[in-house]
Biopython code that builds the backbone (N, CA, C, O; Angstrom):
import numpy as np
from Bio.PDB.StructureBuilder import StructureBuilder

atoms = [
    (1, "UNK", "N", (0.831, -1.187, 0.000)),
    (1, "UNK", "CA", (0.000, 0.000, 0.000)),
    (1, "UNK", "C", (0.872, 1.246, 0.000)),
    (1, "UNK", "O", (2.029, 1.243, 0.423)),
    (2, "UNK", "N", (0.356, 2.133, -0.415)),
    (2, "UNK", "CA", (1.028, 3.520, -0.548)),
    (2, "UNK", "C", (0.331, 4.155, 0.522)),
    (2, "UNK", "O", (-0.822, 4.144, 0.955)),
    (3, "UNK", "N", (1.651, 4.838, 0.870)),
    (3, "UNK", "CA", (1.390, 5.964, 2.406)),
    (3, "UNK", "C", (0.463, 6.941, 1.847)),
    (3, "UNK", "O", (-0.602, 6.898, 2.464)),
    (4, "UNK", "N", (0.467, 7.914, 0.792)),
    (4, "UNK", "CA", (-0.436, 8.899, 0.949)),
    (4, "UNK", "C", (-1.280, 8.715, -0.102)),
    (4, "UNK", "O", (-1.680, 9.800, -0.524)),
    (5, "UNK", "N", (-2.001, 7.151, -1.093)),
    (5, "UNK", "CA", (-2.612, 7.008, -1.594)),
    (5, "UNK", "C", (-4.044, 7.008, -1.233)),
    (5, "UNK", "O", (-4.458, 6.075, -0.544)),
    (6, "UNK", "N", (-4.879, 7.973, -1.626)),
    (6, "UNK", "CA", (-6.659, 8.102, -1.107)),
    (6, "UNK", "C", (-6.986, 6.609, -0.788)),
    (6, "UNK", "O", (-7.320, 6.013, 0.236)),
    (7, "UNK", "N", (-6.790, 6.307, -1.873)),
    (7, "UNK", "CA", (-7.540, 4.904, -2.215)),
    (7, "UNK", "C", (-7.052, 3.719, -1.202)),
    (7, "UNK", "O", (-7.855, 2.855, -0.848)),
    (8, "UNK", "N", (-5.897, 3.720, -0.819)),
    (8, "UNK", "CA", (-4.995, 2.945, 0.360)),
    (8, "UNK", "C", (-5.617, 3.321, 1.317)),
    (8, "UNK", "O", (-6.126, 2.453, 2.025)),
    (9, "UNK", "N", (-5.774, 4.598, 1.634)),
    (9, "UNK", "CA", (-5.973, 5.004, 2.965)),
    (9, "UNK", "C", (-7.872, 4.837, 3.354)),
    (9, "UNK", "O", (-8.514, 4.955, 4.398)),
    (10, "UNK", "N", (-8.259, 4.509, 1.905)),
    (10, "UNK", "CA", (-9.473, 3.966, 2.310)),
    (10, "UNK", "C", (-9.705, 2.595, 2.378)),
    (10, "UNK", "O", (-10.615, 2.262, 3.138)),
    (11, "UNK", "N", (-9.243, 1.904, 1.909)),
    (11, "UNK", "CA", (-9.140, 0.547, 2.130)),
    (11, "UNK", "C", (-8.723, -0.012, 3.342)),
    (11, "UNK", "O", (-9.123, -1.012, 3.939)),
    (12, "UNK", "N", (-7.151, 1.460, 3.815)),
    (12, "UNK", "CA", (-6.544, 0.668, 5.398)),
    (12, "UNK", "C", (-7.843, 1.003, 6.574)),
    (12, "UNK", "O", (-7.957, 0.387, 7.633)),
    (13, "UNK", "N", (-8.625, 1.947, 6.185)),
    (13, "UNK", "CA", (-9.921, 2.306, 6.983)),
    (13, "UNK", "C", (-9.728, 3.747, 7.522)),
    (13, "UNK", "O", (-10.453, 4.336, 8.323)),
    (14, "UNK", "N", (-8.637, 4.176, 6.936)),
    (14, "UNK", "CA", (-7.929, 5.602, 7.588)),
    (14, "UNK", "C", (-8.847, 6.730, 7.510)),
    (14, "UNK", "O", (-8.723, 7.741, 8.201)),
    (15, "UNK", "N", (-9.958, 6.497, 6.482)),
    (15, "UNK", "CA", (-10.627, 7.543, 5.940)),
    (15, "UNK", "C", (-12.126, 6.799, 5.607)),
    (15, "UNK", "O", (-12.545, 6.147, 4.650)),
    (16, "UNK", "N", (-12.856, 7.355, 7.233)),
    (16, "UNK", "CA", (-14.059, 6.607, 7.174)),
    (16, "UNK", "C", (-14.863, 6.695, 5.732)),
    (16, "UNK", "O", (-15.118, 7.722, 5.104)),
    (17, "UNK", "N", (-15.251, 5.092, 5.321)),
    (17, "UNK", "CA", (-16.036, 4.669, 4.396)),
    (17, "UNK", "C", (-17.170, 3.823, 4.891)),
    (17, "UNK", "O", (-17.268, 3.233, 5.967)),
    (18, "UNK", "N", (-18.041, 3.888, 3.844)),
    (18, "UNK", "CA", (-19.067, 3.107, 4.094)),
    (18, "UNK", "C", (-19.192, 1.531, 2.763)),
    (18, "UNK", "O", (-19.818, 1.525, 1.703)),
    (19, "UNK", "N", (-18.373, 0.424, 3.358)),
    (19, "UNK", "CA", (-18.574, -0.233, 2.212)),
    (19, "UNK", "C", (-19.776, -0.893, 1.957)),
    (19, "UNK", "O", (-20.702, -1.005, 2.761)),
    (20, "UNK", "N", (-19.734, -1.367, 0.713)),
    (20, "UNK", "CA", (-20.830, -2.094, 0.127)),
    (20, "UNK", "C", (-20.373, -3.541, 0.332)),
    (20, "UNK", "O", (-21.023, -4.509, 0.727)),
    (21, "UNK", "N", (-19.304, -3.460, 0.024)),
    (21, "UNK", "CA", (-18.892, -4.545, -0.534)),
    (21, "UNK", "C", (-17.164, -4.810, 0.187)),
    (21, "UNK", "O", (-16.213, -4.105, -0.151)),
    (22, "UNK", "N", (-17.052, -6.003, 1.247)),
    (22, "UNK", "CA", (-15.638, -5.873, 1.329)),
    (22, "UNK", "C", (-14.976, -7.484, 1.574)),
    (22, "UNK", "O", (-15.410, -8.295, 2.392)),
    (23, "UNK", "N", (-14.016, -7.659, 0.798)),
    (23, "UNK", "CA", (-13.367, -9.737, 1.334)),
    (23, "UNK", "C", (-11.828, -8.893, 1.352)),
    (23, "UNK", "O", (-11.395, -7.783, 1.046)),
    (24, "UNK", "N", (-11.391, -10.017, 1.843)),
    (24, "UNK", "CA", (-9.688, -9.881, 1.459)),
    (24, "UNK", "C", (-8.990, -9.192, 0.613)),
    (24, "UNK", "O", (-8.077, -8.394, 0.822)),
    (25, "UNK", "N", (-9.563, -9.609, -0.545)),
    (25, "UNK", "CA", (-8.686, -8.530, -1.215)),
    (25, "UNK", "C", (-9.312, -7.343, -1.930)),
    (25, "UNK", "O", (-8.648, -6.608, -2.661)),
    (26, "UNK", "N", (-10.685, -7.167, -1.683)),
    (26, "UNK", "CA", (-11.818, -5.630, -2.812)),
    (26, "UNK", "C", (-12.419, -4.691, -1.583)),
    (26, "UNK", "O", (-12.743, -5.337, -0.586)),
    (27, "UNK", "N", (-12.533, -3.849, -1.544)),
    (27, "UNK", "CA", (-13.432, -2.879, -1.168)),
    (27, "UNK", "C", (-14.351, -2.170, -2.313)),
    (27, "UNK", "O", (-13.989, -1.701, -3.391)),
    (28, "UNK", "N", (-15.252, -2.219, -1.916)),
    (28, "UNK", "CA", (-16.382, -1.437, -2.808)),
    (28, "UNK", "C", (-16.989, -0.775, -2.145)),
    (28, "UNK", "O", (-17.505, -1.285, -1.151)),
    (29, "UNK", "N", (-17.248, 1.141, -2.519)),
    (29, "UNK", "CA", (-18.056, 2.140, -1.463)),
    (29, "UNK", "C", (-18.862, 2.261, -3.168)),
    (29, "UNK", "O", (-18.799, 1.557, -4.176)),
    (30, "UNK", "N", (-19.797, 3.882, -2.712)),
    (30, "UNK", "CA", (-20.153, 4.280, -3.006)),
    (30, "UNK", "C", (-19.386, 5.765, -3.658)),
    (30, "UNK", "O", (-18.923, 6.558, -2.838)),
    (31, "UNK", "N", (-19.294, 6.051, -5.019)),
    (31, "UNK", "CA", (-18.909, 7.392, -5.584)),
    (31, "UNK", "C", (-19.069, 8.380, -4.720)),
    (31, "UNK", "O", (-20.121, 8.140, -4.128)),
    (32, "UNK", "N", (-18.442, 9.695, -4.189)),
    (32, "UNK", "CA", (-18.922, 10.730, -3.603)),
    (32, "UNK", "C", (-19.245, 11.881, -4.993)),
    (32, "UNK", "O", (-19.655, 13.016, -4.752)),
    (33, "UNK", "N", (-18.991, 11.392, -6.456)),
    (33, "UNK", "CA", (-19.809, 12.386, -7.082)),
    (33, "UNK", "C", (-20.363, 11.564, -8.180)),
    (33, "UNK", "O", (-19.863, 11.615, -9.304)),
    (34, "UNK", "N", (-21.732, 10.539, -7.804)),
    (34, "UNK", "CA", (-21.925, 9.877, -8.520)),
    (34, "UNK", "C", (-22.624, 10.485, -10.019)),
    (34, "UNK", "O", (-23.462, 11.383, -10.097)),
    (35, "UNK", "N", (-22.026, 9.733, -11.128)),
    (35, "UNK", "CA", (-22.802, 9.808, -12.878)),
    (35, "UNK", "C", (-23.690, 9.424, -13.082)),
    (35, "UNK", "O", (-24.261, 9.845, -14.088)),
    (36, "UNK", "N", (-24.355, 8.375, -12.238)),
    (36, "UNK", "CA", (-25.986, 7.503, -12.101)),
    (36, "UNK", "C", (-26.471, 6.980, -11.121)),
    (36, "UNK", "O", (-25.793, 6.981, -10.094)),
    (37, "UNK", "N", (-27.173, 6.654, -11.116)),
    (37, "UNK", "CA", (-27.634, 5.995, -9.874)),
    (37, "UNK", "C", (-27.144, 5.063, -8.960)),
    (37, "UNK", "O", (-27.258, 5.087, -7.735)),
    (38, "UNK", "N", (-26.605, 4.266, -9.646)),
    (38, "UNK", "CA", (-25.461, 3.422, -8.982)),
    (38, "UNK", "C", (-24.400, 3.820, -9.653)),
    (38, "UNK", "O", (-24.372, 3.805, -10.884)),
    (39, "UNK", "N", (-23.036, 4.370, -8.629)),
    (39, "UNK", "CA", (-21.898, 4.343, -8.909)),
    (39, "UNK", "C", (-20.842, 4.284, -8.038)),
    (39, "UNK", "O", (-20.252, 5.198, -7.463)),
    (40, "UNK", "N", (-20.639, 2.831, -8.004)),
    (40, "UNK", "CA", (-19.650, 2.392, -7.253)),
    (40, "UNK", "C", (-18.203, 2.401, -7.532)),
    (40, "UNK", "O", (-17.713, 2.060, -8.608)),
    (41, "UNK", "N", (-17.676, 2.731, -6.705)),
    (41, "UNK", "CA", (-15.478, 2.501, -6.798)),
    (41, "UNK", "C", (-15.050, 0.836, -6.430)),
    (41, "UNK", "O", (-14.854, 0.638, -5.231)),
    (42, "UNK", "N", (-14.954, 0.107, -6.987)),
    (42, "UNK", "CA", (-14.544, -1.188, -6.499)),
    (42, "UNK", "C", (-12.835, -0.920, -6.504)),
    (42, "UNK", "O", (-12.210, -0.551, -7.499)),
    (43, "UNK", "N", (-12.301, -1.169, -5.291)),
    (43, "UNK", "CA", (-10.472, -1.430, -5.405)),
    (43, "UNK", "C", (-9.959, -2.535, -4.995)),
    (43, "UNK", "O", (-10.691, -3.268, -4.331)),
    (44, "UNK", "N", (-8.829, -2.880, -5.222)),
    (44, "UNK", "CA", (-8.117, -3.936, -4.620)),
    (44, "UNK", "C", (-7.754, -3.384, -3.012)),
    (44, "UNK", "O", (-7.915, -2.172, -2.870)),
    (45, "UNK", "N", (-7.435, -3.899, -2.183)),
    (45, "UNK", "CA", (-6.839, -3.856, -1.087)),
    (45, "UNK", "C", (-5.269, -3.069, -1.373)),
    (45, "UNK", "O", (-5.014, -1.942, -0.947)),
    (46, "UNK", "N", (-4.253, -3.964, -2.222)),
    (46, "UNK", "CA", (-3.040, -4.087, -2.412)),
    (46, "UNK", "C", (-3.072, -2.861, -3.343)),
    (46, "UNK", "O", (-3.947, -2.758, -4.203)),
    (47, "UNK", "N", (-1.953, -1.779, -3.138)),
    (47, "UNK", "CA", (-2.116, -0.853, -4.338)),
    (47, "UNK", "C", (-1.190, -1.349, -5.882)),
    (47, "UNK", "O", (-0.144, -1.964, -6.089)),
    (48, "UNK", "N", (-1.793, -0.973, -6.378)),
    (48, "UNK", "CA", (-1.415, -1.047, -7.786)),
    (48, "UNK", "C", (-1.802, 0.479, -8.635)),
    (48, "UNK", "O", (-2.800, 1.150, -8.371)),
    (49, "UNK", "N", (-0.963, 0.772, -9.500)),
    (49, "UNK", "CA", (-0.920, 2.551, -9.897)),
    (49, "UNK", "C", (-2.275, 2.316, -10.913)),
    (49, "UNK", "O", (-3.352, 2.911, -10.873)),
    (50, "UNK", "N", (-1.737, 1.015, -12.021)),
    (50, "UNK", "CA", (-3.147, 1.253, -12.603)),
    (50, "UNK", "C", (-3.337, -0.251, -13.383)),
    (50, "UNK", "O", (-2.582, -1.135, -12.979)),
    (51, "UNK", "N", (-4.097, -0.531, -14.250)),
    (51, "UNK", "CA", (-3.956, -1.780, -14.982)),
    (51, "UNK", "C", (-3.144, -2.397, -15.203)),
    (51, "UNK", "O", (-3.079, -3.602, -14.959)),
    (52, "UNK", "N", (-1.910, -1.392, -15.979)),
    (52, "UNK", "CA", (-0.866, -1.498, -16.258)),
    (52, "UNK", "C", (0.083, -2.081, -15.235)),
    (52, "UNK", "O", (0.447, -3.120, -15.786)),
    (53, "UNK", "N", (0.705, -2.014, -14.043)),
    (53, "UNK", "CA", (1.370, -2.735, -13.085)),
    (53, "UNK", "C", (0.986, -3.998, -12.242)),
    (53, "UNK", "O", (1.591, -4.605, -11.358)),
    (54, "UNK", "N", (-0.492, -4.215, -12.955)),
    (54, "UNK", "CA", (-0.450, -5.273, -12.332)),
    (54, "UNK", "C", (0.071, -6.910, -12.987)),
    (54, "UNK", "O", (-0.353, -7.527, -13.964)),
    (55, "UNK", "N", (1.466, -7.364, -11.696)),
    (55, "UNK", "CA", (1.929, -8.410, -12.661)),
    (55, "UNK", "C", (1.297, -9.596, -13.072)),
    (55, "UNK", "O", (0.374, -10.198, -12.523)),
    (56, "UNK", "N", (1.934, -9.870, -14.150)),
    (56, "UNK", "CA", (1.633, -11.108, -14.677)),
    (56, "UNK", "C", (0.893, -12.366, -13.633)),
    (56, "UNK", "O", (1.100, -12.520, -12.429)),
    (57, "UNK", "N", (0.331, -12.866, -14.187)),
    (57, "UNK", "CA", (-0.257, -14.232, -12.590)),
    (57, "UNK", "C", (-0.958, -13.538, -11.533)),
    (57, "UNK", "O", (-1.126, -14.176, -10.494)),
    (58, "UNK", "N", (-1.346, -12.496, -11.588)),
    (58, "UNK", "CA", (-1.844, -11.974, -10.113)),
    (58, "UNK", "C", (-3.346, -12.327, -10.623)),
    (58, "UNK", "O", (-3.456, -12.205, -11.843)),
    (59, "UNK", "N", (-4.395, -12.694, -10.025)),
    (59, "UNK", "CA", (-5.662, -12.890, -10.664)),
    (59, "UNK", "C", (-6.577, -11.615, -10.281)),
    (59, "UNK", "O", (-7.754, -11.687, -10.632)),
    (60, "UNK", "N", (-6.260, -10.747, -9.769)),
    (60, "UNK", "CA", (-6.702, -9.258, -8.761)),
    (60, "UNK", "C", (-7.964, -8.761, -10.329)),
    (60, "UNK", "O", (-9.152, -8.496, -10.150)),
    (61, "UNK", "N", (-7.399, -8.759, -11.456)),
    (61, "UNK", "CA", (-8.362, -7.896, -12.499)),
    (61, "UNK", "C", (-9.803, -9.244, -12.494)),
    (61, "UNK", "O", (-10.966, -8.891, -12.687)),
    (62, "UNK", "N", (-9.439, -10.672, -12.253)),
    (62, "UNK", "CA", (-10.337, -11.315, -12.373)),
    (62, "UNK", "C", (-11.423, -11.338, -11.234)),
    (62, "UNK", "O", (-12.607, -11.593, -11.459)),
    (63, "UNK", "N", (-10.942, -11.067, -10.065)),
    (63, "UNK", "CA", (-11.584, -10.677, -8.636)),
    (63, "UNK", "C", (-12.434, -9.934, -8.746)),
    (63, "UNK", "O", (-13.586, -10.180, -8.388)),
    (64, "UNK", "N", (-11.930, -8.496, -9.440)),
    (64, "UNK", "CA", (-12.791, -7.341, -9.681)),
    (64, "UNK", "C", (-13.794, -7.303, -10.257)),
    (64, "UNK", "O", (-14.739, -6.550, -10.020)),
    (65, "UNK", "N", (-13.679, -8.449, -11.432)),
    (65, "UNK", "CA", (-14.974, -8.187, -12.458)),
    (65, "UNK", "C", (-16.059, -9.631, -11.675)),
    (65, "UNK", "O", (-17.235, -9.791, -12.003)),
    (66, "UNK", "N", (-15.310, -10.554, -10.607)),
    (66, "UNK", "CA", (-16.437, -10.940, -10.018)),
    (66, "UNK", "C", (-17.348, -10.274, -8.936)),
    (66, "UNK", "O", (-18.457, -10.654, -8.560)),
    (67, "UNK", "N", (-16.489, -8.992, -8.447)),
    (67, "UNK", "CA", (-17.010, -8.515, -7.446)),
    (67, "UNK", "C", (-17.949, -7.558, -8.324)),
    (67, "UNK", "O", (-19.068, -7.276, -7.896)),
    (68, "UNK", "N", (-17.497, -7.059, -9.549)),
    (68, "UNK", "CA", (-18.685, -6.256, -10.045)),
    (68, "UNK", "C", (-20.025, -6.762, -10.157)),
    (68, "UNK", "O", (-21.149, -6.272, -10.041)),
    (69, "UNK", "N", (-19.596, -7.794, -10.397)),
    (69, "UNK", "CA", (-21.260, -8.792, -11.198)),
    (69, "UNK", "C", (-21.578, -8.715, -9.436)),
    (69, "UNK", "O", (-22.302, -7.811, -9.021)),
    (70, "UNK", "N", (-21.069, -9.577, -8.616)),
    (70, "UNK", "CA", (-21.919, -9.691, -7.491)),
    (70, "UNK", "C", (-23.038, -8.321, -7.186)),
    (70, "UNK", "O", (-24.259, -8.336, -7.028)),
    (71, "UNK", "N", (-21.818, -6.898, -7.182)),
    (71, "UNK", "CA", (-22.779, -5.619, -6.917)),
    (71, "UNK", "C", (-23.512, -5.295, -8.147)),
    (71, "UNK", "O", (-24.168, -4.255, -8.204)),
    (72, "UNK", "N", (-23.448, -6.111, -9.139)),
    (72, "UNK", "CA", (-24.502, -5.200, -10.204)),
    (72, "UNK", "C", (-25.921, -6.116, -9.973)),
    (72, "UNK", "O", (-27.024, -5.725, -10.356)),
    (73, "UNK", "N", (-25.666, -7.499, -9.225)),
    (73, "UNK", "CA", (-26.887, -8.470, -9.168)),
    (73, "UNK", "C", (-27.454, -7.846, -7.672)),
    (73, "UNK", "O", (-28.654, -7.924, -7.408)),
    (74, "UNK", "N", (-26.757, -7.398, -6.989)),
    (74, "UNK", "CA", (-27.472, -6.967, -5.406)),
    (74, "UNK", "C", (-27.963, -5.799, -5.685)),
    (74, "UNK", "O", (-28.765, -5.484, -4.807)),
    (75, "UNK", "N", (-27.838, -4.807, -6.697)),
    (75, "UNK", "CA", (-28.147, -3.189, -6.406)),
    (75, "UNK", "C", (-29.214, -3.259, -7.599)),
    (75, "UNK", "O", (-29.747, -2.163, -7.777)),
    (76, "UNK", "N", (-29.755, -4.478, -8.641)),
    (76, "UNK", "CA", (-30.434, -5.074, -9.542)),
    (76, "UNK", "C", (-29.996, -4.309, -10.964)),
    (76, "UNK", "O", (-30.627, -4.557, -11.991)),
    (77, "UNK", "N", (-28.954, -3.428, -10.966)),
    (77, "UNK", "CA", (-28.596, -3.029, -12.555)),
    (77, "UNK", "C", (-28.123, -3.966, -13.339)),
    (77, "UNK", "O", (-27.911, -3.589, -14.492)),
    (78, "UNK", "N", (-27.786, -5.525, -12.999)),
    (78, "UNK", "CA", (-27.890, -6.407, -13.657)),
    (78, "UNK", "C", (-29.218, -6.545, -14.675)),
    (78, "UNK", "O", (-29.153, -6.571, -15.904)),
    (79, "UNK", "N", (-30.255, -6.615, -13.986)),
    (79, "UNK", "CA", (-31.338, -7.005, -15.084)),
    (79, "UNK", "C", (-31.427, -5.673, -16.321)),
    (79, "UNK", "O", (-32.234, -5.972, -17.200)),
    (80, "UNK", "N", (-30.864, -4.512, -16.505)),
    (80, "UNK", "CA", (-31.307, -3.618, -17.308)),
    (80, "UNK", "C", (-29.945, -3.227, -18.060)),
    (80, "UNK", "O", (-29.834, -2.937, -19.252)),
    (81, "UNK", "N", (-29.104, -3.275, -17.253)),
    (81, "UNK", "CA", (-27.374, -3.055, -17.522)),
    (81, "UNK", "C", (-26.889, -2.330, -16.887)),
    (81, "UNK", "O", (-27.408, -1.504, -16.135)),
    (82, "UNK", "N", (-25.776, -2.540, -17.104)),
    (82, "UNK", "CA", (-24.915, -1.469, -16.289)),
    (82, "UNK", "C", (-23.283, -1.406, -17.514)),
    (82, "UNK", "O", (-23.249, -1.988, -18.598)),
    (83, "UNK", "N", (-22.303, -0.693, -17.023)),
    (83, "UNK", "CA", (-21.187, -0.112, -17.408)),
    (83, "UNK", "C", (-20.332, -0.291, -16.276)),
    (83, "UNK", "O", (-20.590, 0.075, -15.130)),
    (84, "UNK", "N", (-18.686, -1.221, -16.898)),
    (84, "UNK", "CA", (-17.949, -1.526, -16.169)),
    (84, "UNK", "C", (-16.472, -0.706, -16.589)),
    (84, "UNK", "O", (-16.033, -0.932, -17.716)),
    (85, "UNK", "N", (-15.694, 0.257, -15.671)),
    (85, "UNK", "CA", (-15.121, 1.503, -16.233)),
    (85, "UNK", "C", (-13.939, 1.149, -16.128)),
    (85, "UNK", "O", (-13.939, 0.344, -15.198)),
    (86, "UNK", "N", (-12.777, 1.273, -16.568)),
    (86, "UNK", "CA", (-11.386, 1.672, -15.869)),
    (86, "UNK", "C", (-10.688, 2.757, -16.540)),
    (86, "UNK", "O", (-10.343, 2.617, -17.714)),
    (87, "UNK", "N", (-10.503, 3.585, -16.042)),
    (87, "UNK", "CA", (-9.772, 4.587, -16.627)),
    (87, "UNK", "C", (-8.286, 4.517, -16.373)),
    (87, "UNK", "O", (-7.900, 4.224, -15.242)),
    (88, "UNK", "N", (-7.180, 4.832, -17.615)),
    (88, "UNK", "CA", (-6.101, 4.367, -17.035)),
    (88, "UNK", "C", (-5.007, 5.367, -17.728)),
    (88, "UNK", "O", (-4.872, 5.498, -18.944)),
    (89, "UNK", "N", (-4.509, 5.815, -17.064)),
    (89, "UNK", "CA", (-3.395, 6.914, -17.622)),
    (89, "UNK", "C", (-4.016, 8.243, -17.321)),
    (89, "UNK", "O", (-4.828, 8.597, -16.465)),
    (90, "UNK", "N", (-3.436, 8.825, -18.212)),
    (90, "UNK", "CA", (-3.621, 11.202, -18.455)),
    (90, "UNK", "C", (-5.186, 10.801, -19.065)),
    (90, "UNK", "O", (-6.272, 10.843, -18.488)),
    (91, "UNK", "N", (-4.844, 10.400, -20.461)),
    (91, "UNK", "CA", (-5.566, 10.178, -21.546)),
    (91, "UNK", "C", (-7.223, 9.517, -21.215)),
    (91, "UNK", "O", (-8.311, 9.592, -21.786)),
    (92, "UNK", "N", (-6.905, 9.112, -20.456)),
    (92, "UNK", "CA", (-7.546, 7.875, -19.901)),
    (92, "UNK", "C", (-8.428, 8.532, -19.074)),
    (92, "UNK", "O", (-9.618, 8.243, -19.193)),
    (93, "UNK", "N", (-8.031, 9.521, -18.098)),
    (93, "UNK", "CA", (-9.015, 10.465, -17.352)),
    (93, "UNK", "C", (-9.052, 9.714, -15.804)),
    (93, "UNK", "O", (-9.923, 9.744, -14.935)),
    (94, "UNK", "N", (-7.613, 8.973, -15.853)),
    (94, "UNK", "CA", (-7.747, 8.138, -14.211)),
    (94, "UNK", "C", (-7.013, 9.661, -13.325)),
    (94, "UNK", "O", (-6.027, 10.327, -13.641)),
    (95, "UNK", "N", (-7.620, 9.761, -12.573)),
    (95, "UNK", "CA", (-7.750, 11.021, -11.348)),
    (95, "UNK", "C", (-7.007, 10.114, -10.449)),
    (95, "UNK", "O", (-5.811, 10.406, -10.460)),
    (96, "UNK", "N", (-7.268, 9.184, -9.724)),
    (96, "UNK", "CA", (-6.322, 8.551, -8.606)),
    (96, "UNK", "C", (-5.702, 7.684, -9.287)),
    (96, "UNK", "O", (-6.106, 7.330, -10.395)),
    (97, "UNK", "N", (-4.507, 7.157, -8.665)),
    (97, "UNK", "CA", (-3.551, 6.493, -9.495)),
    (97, "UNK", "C", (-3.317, 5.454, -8.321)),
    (97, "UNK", "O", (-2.310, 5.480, -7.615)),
    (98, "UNK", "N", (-4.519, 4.380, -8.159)),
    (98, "UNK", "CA", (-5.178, 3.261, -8.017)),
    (98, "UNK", "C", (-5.258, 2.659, -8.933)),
    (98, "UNK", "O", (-5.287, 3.332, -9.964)),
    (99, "UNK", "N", (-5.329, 1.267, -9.089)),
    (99, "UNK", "CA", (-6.424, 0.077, -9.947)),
    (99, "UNK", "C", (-7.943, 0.482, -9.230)),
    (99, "UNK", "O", (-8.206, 0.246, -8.051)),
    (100, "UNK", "N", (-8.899, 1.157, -10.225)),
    (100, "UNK", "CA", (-9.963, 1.188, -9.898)),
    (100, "UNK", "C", (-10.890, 0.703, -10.907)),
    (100, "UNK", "O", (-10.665, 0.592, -12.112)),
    (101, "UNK", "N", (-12.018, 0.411, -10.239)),
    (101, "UNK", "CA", (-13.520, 0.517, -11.354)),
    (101, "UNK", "C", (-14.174, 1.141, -11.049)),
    (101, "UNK", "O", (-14.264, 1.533, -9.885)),
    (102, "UNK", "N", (-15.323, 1.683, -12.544)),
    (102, "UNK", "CA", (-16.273, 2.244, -11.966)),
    (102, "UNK", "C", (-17.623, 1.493, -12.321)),
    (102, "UNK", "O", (-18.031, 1.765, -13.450)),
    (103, "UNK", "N", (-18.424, 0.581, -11.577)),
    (103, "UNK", "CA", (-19.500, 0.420, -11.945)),
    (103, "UNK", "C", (-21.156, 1.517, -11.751)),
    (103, "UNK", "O", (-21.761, 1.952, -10.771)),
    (104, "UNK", "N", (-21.383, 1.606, -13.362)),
    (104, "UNK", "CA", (-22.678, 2.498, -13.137)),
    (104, "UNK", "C", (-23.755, 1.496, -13.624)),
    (104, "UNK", "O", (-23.665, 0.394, -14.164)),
    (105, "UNK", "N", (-24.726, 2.204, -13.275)),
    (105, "UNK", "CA", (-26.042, 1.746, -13.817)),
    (105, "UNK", "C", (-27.220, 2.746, -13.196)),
    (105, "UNK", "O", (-26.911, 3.723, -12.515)),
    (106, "UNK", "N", (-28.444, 2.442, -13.463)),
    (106, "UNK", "CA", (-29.575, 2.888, -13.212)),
    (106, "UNK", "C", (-30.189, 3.476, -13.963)),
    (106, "UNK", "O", (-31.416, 3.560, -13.899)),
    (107, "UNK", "N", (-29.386, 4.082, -14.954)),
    (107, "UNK", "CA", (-30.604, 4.773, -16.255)),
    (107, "UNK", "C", (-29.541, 4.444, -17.507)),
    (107, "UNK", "O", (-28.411, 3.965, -17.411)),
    (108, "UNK", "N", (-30.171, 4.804, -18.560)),
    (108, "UNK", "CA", (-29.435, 4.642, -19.678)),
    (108, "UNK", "C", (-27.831, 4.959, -20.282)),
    (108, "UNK", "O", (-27.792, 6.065, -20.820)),
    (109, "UNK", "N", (-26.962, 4.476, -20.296)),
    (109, "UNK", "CA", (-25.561, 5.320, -20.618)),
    (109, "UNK", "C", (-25.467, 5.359, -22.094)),
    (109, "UNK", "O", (-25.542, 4.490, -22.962)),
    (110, "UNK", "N", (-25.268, 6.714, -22.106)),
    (110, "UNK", "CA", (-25.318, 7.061, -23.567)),
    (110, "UNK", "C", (-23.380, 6.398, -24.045)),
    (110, "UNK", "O", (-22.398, 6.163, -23.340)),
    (111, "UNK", "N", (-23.589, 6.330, -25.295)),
    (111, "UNK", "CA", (-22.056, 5.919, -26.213)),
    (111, "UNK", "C", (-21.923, 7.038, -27.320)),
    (111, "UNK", "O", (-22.918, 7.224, -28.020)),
    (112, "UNK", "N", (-21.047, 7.634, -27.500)),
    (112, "UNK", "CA", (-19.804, 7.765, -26.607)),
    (112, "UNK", "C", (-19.763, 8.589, -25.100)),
    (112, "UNK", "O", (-20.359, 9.545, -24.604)),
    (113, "UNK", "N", (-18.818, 7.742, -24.730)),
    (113, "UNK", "CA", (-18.730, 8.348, -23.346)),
    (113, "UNK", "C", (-18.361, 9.996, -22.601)),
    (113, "UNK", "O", (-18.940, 10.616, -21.709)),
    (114, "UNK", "N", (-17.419, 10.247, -23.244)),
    (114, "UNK", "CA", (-16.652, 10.564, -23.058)),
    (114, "UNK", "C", (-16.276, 12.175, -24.279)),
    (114, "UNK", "O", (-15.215, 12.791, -24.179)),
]
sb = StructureBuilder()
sb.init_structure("model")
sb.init_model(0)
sb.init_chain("A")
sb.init_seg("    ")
for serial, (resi, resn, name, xyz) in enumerate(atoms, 1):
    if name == "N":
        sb.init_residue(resn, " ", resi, " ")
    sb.init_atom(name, np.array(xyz, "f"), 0.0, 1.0, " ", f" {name:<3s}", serial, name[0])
structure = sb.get_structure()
């Protein structure tokens, strides 16, 4: 974990959260400036800067996209859809320099995004 990483310091519990969702290795809160109705931050525990560093064999990106489905079937944007995010780099529009997701749902997401 990184000492002055947001995202660390919410996971170590340093910076009261309210999770949704938490095992060994994911935390999942709630967005503080959510895009829809549901918009959750899912992270790893362990920091990682972004997609990109995470090594080879680690199964952490496969974790994530089970923990998404779990919260997209409990918060029900499963049945209508939802949008599974990672932003990664400048370009990319990643603001913390975490491995994060963003799962949305609740009303329609228009394409293109961005």
């Amino acid at each position: 974990m990184s000492e002055d990483c947001i995202f660390c310091k919410i996971a170590r519990k340093e910076i009261p959260t309210e999770f949704i969702y938490e095992d060994n290795l994911v935390v999942a809160f709630n967005d503080i400036n959510p895009q829809a109705p549901v918009h959750v931050i899912i992270i790893p525990k362990e920091h990682h800067d972004s997609i990109l560093t995470v090594p080879a064999g680690d199964d952490i990106i496969s974790h994530l996209h089970l923990v998404a489905n779990r919260i997209a079937l409990k918060t029900g944007i499963a049945k209508t859809g939802f949008r599974l995010v990672n932003n990664c780099g400048k370009d990319g529009n990643q603001t913390v320099p975490h491995l994060h997701y963003h799962l949305l749902g609740g009303r329609p997401l228009l394409w293109p995004p961005g």
